[in-house]
Structures are given as structure tokens and as C-alpha cells.
C-alpha positions as CSV (number, residue, x, y, z in Angstrom):
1,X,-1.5,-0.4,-9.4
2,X,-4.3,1.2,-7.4
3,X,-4.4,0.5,-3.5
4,X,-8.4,-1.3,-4.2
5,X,-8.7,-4.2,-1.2
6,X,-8.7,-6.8,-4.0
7,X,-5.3,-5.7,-5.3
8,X,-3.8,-6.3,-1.8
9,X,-2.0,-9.6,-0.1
10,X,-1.7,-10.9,3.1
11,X,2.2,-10.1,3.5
12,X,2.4,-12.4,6.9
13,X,5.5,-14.2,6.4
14,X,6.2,-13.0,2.9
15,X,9.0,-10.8,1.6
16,X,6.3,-8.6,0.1
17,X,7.5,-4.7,0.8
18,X,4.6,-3.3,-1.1
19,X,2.9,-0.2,0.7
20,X,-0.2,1.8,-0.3
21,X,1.9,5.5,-1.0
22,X,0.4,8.5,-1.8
23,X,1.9,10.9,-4.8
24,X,0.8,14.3,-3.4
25,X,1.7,14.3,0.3
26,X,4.0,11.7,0.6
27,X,1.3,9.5,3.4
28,X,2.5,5.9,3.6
29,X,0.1,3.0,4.6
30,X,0.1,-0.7,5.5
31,X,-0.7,-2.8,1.9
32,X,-1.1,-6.0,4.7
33,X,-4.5,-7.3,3.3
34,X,-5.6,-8.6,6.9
35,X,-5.7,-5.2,8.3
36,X,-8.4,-4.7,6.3
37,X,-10.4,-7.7,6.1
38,X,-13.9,-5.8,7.3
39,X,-13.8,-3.8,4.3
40,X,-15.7,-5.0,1.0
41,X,-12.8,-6.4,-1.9
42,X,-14.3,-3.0,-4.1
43,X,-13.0,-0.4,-1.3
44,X,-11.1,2.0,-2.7
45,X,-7.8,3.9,-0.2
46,X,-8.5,7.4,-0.7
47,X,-6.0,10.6,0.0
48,X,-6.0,13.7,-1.1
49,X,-9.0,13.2,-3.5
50,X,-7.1,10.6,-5.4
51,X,-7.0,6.2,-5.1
52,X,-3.3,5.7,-3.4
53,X,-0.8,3.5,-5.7
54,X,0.6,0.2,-4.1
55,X,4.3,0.4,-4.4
56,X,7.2,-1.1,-3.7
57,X,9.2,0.6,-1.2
58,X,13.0,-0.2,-1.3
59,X,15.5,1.7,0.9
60,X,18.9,1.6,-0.4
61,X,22.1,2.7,1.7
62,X,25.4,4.6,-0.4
63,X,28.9,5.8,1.4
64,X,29.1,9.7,1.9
């Protein structure tokens, strides 16, 4: 899905883990909808030329 200010929820409280992520450099960003509550619901997150992706970013753990 494309990181648009609609698209994005208020994560206070929530288990939510999604992130705005960007495929070509790797930048990572808050997805919390209330950091961007001055921004109209059409604004699009821009990097590297592109719309970021929200994502779901799970960190997992193994034994060497």
C-alpha cells in the first residue's frame, strides 16, 4: 500500500508495527497518523522520486 496520509492510523496504543519504508535506499519513517495531522489526507511521502510503501516491519531473532 502507498504511504498517502489517508492510508495511515493513529498506532497510539495499538499493536500496529506498520512503517512507511522506502525500496531504493532503505529510509524508514513513522506510519503514526498523528505525526502528521497538519498535512492534507491526499499528501503523498515522497523519497527518492518514488511514493514510500507502508509495511510491516517484523524483526525476527534465530540461534547462530
Amino acid at each position: 500500500m502507498k504511504a498517502i496520509v489517508k492510508n495511515l492510523k493513529d498506532q497510539i496504543l495499538t499493536r500496529d508495527n506498520k512503517i512507511m519504508y522506502c525500496p531504493y535506499c532503505g529510509a524508514e519513517y513513522s506510519a503514526n497518523k498523528g505525526d502528521y495531522w497538519y498535512l492534507p489526507e491526499n499528501h503523498k511521502f515522497i523519497c527518492c522520486d518514488a511514493t514510500m510503501d507502508l509495511v510491516v516491519k517484523k524483526t525476527s531473532y534465530s540461534y547462530c
